[in-house]
PDB file of N, CA, C and O in Angstrom:
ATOM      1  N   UNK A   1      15.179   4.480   5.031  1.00  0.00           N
ATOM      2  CA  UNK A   1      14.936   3.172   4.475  1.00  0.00           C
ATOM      3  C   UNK A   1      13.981   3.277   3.277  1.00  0.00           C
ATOM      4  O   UNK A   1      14.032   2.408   2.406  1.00  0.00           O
ATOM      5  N   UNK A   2      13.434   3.918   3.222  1.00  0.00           N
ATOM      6  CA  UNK A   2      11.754   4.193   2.204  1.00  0.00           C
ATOM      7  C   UNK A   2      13.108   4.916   1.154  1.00  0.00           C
ATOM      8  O   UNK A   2      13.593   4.267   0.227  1.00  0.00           O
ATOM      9  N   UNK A   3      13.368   5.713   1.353  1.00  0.00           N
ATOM     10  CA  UNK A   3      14.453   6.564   0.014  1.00  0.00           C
ATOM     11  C   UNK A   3      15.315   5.211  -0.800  1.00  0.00           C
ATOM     12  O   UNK A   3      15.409   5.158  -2.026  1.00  0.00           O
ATOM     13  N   UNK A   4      15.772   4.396  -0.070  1.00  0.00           N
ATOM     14  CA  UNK A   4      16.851   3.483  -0.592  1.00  0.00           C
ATOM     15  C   UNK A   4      15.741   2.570  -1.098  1.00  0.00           C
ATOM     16  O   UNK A   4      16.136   2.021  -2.127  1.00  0.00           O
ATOM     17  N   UNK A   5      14.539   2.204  -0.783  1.00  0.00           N
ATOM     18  CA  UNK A   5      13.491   1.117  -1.369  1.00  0.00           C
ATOM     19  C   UNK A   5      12.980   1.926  -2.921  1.00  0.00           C
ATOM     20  O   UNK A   5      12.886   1.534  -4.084  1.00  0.00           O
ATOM     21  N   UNK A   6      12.675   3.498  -2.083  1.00  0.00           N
ATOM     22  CA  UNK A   6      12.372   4.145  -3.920  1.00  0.00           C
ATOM     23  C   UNK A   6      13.214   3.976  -4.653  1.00  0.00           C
ATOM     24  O   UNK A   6      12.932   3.405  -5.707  1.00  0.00           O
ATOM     25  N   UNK A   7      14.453   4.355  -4.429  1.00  0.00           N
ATOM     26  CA  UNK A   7      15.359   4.843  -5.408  1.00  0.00           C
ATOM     27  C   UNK A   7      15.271   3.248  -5.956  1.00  0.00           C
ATOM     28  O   UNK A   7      14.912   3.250  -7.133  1.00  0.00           O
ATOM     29  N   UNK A   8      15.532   1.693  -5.356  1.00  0.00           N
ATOM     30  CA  UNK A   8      15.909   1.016  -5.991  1.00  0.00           C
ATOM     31  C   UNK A   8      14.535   0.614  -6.736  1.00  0.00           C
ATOM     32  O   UNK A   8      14.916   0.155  -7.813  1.00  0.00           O
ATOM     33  N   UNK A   9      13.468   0.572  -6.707  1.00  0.00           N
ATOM     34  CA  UNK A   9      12.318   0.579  -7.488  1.00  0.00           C
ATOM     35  C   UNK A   9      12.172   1.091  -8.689  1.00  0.00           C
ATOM     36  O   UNK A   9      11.860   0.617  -9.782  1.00  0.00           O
ATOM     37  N   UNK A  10      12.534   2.455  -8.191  1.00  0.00           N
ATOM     38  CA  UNK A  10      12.858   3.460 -10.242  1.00  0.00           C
ATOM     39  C   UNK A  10      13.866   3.194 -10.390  1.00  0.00           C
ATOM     40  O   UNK A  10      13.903   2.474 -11.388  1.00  0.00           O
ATOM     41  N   UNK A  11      15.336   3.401  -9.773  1.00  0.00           N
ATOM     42  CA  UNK A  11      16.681   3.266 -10.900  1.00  0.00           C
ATOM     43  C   UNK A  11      16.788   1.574 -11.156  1.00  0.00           C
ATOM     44  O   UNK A  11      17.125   1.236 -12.290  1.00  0.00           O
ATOM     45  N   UNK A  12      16.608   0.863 -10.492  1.00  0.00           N
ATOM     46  CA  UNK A  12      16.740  -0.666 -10.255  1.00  0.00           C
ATOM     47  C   UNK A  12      15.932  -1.500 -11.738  1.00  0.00           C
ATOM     48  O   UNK A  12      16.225  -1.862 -12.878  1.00  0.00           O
ATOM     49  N   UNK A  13      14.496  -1.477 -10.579  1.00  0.00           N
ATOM     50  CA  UNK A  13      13.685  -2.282 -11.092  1.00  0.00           C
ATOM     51  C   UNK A  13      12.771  -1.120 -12.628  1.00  0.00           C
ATOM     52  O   UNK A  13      11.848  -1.481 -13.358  1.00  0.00           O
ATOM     53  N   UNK A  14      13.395   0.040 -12.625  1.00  0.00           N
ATOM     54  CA  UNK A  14      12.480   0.423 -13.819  1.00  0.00           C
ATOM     55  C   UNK A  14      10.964   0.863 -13.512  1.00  0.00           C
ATOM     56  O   UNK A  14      10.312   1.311 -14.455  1.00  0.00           O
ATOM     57  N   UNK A  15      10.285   0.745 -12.060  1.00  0.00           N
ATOM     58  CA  UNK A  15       8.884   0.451 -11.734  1.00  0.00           C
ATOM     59  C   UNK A  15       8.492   2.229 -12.026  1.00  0.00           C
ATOM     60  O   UNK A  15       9.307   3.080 -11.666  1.00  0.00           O
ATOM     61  N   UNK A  16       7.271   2.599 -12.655  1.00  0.00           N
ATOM     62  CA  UNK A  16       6.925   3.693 -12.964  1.00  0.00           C
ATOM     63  C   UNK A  16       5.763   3.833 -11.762  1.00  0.00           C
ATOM     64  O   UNK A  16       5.607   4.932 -11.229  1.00  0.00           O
ATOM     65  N   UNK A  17       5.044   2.811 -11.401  1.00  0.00           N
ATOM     66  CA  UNK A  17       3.879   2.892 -10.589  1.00  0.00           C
ATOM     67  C   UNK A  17       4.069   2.531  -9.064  1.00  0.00           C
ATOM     68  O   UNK A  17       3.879   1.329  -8.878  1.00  0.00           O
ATOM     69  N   UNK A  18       4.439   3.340  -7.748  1.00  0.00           N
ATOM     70  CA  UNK A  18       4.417   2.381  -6.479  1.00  0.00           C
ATOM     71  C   UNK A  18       3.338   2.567  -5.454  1.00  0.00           C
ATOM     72  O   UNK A  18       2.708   3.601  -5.228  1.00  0.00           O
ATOM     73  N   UNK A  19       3.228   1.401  -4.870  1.00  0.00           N
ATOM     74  CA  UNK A  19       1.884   1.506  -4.071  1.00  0.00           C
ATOM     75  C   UNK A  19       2.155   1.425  -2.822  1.00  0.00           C
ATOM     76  O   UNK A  19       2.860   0.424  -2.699  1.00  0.00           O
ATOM     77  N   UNK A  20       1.971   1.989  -1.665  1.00  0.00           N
ATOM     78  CA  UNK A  20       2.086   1.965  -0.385  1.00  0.00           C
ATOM     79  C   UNK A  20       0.746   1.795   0.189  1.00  0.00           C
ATOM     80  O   UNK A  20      -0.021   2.678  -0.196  1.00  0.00           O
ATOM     81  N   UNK A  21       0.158   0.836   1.084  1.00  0.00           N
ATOM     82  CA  UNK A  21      -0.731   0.490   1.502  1.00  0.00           C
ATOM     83  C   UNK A  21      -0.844   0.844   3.018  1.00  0.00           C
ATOM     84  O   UNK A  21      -0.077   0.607   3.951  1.00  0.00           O
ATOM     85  N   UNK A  22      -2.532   1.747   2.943  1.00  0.00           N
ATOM     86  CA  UNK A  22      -2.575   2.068   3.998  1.00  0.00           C
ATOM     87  C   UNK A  22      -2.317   1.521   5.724  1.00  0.00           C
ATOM     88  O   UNK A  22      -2.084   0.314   5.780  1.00  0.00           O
ATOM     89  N   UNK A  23      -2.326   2.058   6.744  1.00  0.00           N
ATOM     90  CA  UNK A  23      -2.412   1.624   8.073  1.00  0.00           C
ATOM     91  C   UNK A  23      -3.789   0.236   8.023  1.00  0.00           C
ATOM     92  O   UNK A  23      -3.450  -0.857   8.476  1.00  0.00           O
ATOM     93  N   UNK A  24      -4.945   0.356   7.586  1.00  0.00           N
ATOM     94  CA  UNK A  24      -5.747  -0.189   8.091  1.00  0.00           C
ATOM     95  C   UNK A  24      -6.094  -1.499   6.595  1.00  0.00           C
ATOM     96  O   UNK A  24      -6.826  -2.486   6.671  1.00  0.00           O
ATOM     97  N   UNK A  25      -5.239  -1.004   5.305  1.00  0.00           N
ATOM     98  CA  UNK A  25      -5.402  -2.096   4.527  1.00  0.00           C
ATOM     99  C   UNK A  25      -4.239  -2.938   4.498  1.00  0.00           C
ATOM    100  O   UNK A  25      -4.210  -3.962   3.815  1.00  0.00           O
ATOM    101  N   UNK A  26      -3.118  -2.486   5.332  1.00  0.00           N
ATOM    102  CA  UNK A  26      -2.311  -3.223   5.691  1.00  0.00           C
ATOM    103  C   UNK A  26      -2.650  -4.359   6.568  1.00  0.00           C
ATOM    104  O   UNK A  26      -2.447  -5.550   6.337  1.00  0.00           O
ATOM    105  N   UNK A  27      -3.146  -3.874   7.513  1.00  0.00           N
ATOM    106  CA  UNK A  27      -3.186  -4.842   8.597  1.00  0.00           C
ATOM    107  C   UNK A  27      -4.071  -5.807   8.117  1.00  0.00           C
ATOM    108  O   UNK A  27      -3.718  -6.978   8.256  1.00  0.00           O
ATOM    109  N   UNK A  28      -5.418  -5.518   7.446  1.00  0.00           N
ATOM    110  CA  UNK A  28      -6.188  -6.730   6.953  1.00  0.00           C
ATOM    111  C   UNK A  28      -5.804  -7.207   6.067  1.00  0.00           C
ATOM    112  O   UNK A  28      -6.493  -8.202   5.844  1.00  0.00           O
ATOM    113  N   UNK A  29      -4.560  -7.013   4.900  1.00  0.00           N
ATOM    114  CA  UNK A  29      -3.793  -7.881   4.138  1.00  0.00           C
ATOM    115  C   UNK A  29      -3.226  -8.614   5.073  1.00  0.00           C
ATOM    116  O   UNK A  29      -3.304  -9.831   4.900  1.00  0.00           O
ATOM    117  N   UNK A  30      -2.727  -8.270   5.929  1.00  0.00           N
ATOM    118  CA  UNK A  30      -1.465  -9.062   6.588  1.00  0.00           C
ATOM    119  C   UNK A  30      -2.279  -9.557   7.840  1.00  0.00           C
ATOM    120  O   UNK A  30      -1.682 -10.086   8.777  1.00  0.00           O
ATOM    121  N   UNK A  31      -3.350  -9.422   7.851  1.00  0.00           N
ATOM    122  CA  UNK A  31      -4.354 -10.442   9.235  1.00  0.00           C
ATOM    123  C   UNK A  31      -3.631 -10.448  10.055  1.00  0.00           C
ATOM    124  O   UNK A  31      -3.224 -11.492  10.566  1.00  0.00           O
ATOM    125  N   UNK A  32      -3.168  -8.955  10.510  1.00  0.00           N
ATOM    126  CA  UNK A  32      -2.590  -8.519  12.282  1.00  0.00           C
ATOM    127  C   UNK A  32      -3.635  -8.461  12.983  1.00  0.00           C
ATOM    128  O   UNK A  32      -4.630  -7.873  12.561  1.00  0.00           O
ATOM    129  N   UNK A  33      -3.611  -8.935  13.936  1.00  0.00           N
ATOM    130  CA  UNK A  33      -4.955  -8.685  15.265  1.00  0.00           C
ATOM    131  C   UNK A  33      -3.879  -8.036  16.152  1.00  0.00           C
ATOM    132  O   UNK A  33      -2.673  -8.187  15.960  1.00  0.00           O
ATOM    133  N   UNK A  34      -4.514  -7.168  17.315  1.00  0.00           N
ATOM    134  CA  UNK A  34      -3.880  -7.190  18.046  1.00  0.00           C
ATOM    135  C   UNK A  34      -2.827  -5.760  17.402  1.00  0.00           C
ATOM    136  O   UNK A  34      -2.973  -5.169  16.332  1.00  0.00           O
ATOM    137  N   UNK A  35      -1.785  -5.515  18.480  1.00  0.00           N
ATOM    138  CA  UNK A  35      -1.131  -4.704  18.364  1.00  0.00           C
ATOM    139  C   UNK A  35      -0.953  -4.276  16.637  1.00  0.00           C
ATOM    140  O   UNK A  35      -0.897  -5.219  15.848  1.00  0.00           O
ATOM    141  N   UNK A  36      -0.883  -3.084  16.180  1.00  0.00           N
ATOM    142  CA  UNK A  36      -0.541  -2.347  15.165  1.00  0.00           C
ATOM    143  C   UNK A  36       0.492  -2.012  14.995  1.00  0.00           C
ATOM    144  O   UNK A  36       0.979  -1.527  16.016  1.00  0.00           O
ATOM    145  N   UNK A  37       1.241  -2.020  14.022  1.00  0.00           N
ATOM    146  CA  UNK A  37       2.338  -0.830  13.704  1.00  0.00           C
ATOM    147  C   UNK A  37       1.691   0.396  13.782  1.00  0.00           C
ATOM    148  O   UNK A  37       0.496   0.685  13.833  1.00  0.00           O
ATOM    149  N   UNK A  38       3.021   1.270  13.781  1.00  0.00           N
ATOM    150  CA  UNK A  38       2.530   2.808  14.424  1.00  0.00           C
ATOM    151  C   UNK A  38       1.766   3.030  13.218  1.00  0.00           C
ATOM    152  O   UNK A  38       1.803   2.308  12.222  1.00  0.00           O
ATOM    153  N   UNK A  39       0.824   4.443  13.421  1.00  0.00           N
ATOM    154  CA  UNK A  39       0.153   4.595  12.520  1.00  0.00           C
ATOM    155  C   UNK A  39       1.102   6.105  11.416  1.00  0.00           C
ATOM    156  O   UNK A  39       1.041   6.397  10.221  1.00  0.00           O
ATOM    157  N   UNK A  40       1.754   6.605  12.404  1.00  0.00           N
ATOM    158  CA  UNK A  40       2.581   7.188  11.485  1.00  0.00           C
ATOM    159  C   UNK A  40       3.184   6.938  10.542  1.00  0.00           C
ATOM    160  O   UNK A  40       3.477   7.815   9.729  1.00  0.00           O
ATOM    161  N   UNK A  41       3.545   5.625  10.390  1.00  0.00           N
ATOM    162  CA  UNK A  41       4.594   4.970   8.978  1.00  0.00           C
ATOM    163  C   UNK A  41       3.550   5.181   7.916  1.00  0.00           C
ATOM    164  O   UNK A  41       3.806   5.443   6.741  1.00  0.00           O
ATOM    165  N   UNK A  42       2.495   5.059   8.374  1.00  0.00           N
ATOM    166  CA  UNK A  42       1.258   5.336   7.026  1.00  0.00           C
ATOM    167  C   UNK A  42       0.412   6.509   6.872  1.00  0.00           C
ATOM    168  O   UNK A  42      -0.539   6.481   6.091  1.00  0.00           O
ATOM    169  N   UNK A  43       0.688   7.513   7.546  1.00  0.00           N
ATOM    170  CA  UNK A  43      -0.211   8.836   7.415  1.00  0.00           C
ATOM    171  C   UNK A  43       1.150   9.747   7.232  1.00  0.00           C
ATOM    172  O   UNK A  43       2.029   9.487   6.411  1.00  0.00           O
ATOM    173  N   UNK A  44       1.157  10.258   7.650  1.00  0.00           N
ATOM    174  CA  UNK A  44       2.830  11.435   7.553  1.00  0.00           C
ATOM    175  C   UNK A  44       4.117  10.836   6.753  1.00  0.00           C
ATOM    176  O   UNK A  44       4.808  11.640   6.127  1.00  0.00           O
ATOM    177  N   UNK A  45       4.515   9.254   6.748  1.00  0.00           N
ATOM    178  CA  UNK A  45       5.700   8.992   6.238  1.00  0.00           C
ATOM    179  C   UNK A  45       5.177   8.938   4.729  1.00  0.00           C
ATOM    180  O   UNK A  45       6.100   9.435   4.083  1.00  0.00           O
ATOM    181  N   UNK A  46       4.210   8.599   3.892  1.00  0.00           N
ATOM    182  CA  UNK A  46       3.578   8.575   2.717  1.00  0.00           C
ATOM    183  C   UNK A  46       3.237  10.149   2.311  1.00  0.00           C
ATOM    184  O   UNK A  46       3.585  10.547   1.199  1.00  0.00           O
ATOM    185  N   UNK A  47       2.741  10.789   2.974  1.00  0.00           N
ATOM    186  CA  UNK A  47       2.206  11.988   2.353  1.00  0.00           C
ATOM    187  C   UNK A  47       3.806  13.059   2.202  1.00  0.00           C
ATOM    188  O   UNK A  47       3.776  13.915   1.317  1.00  0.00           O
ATOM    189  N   UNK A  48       5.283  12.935   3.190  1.00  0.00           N
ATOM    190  CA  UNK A  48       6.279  13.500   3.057  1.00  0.00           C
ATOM    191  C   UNK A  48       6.750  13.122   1.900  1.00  0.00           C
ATOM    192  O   UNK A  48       7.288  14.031   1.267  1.00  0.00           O
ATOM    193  N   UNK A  49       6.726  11.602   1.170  1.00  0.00           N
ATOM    194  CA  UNK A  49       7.087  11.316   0.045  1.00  0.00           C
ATOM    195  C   UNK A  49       6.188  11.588  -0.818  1.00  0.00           C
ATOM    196  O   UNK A  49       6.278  10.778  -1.740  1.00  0.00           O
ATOM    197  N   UNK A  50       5.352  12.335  -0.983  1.00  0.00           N
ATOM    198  CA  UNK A  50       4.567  13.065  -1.879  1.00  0.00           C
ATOM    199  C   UNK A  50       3.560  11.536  -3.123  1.00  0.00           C
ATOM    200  O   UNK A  50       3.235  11.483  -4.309  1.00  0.00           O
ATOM    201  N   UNK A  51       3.410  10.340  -1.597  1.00  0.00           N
ATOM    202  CA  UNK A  51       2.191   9.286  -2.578  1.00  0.00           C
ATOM    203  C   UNK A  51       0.693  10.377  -2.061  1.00  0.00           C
ATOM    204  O   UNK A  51       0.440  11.291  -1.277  1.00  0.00           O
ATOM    205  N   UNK A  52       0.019   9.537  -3.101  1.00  0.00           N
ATOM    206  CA  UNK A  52      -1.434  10.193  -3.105  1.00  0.00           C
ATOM    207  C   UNK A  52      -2.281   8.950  -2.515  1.00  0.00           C
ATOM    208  O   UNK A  52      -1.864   7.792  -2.533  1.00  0.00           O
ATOM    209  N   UNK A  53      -3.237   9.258  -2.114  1.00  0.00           N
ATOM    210  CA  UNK A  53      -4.048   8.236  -1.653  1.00  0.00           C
ATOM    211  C   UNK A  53      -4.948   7.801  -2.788  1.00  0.00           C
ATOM    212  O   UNK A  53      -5.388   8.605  -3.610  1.00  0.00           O
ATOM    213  N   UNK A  54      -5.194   6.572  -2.809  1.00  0.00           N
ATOM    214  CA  UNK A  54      -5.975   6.145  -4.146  1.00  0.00           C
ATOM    215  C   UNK A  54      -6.422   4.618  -3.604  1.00  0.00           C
ATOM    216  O   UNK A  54      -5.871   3.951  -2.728  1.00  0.00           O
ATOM    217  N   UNK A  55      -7.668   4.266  -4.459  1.00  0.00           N
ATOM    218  CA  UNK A  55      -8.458   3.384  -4.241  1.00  0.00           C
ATOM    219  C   UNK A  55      -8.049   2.092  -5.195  1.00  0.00           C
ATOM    220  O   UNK A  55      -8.407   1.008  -4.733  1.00  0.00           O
ATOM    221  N   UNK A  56      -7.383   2.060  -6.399  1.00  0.00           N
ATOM    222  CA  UNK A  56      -7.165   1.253  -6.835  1.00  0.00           C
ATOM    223  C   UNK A  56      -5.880   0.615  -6.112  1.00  0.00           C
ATOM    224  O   UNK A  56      -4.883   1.045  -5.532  1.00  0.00           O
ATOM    225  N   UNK A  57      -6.508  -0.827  -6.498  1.00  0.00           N
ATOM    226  CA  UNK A  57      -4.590  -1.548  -5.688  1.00  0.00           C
ATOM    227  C   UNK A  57      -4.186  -1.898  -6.841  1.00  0.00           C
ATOM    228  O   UNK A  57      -4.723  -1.953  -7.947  1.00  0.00           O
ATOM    229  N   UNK A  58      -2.723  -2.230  -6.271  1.00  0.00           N
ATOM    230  CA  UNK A  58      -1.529  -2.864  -7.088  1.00  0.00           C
ATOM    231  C   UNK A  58      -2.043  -3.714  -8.320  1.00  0.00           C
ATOM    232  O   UNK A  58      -3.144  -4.235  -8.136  1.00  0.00           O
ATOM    233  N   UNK A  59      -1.543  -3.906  -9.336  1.00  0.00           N
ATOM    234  CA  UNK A  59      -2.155  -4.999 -10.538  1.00  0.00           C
ATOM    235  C   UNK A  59      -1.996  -6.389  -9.915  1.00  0.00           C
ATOM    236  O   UNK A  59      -2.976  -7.105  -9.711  1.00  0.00           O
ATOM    237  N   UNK A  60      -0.803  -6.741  -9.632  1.00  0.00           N
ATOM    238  CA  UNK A  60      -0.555  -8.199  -8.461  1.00  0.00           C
ATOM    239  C   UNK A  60      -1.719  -8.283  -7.546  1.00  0.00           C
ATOM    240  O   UNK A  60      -2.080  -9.454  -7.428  1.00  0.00           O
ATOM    241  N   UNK A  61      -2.357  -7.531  -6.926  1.00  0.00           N
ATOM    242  CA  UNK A  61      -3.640  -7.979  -5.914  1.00  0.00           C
ATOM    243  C   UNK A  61      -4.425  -8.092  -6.848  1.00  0.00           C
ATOM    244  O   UNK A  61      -5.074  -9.137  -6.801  1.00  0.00           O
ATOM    245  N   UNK A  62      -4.703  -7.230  -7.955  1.00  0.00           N
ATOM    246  CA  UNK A  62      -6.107  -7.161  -8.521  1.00  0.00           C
ATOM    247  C   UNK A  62      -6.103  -8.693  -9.712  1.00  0.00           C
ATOM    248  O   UNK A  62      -6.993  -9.001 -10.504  1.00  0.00           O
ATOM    249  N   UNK A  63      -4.967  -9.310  -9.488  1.00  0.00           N
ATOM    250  CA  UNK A  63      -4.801 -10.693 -10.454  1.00  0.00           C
ATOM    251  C   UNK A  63      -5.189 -11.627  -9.662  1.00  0.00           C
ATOM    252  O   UNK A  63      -5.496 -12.663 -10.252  1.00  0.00           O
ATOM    253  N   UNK A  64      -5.281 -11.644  -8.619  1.00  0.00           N
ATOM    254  CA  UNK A  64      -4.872 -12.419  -7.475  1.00  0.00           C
ATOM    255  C   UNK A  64      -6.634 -12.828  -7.076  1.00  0.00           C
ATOM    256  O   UNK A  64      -7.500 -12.100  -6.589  1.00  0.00           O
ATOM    257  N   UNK A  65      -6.705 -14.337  -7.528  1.00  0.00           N
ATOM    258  CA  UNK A  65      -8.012 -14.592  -7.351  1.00  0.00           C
ATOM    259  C   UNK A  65      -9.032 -14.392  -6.447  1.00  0.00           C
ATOM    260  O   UNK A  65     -10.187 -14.310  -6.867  1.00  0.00           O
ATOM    261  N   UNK A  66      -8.864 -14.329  -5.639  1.00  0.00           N
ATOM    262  CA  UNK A  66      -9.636 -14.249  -3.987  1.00  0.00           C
ATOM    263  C   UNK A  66      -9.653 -12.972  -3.757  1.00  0.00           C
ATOM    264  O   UNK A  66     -10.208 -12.479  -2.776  1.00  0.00           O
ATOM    265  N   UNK A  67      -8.899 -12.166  -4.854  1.00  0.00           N
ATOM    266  CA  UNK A  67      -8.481 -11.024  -4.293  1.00  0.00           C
ATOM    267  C   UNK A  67     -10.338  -9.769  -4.480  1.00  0.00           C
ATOM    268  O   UNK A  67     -10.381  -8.554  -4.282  1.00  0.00           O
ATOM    269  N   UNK A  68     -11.395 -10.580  -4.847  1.00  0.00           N
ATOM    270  CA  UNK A  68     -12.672  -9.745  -5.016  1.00  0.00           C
ATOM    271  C   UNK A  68     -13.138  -9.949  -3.907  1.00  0.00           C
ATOM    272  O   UNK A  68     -13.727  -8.924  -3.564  1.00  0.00           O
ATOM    273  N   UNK A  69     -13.258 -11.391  -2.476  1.00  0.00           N
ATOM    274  CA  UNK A  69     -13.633 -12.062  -1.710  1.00  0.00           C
ATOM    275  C   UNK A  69     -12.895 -10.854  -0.748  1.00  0.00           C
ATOM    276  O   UNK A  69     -13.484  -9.930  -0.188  1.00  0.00           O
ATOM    277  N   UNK A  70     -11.546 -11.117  -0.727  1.00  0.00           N
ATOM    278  CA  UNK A  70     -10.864 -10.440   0.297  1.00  0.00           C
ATOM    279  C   UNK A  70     -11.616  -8.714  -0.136  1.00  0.00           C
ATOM    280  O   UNK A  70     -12.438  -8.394   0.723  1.00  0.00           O
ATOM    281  N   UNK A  71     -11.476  -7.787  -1.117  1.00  0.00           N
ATOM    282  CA  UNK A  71     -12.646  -6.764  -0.550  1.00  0.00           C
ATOM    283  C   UNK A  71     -13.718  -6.463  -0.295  1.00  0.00           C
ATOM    284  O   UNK A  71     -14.047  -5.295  -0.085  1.00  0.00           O
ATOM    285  N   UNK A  72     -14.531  -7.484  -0.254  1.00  0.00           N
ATOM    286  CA  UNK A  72     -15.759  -7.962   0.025  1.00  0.00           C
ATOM    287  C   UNK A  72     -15.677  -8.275   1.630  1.00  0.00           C
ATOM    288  O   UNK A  72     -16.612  -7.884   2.328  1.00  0.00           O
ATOM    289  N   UNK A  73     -14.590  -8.964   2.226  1.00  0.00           N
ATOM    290  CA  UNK A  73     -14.659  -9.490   3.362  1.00  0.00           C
ATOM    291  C   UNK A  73     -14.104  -8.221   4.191  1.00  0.00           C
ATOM    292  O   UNK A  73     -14.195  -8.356   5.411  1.00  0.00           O
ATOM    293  N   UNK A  74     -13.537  -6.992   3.723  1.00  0.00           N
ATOM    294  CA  UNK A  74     -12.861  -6.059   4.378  1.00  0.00           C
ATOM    295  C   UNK A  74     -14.151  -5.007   4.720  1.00  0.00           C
ATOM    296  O   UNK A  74     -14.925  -4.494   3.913  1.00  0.00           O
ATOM    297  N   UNK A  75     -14.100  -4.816   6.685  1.00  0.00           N
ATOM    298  CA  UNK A  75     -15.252  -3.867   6.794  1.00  0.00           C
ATOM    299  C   UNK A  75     -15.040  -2.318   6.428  1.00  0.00           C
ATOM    300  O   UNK A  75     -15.946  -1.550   6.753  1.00  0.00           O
ATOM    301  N   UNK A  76     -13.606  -1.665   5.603  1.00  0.00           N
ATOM    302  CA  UNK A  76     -14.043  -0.827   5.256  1.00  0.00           C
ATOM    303  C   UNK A  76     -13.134  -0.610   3.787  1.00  0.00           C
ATOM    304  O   UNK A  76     -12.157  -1.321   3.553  1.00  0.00           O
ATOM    305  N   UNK A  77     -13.446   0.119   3.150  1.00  0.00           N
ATOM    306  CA  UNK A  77     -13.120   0.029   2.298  1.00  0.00           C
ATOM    307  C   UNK A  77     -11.171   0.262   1.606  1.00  0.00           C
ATOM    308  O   UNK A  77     -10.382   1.196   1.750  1.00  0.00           O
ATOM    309  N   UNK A  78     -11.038  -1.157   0.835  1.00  0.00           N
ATOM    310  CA  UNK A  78      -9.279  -0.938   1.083  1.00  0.00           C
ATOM    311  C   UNK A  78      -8.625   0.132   0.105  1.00  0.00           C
ATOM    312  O   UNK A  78      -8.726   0.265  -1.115  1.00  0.00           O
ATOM    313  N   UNK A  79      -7.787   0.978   1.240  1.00  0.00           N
ATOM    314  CA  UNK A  79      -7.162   2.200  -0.104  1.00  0.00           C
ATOM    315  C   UNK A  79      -5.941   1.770  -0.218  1.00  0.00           C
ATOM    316  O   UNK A  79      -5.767   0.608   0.152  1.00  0.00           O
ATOM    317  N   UNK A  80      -4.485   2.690  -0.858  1.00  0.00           N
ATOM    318  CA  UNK A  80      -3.533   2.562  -0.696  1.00  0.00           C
ATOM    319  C   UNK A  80      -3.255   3.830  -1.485  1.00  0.00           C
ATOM    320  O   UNK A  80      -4.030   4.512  -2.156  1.00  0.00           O
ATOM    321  N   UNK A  81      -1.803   3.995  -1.212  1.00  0.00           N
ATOM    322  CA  UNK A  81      -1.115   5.610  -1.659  1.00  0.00           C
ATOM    323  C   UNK A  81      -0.427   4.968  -2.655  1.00  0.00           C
ATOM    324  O   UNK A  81       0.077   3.873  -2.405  1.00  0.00           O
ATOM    325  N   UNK A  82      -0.315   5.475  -3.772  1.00  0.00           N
ATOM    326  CA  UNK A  82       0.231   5.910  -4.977  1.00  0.00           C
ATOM    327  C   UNK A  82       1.187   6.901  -5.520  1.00  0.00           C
ATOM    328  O   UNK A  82       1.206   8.112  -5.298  1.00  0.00           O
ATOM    329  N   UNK A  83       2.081   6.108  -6.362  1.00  0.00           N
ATOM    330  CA  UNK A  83       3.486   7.055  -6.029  1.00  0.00           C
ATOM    331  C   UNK A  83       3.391   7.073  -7.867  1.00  0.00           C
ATOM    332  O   UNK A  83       4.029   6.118  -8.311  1.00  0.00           O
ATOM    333  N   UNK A  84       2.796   7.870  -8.896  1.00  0.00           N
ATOM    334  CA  UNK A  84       3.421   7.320 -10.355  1.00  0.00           C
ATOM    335  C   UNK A  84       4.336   8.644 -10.929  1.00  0.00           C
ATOM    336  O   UNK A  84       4.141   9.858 -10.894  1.00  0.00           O
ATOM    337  N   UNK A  85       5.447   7.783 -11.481  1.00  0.00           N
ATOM    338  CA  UNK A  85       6.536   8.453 -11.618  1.00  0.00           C
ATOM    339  C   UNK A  85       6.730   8.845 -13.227  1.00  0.00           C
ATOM    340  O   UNK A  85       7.713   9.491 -13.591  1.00  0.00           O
TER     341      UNK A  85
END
């Protein structure tokens, strides 16, 4: 599923930059309590597709007004993996 989302990202949409967001900045984007997705979809399935881990997010979050509040309100600090092509 992740191969058919890349491929349509670069051949599709043209996107040079993709961001995959970690296990634990996922869940506080998406205000899951409670049960997790596995943690494998975000440690081993990211590093086989050769993203890097990186501290900057997406340009869409970093536009995104609240979006200084929300890492301010996060108790640890939010990463995400980086794919630039």
């Amino acid at each position: 599923m992740l191969t058919a989302a890349l491929w349509f990202l670069l051949e599709e949409l043209g996107m040079k930059k993709i961001y995959y967001h970690t296990h634990e900045s996922g869940a506080f984007l998406k205000r899951i309590s409670g049960a997790n997705p596995s943690r494998s979809l975000y440690t081993t399935l990211p590093k086989q597709f050769c993203f890097e881990k990186a501290r900057t997010a997406p340009t869409l979050l970093q536009s995104d007004k609240l979006w200084k509040r929300k890492v301010r309100a996060a108790k640890t600090p939010l990463e995400f993996f980086q794919m630039a092509v």
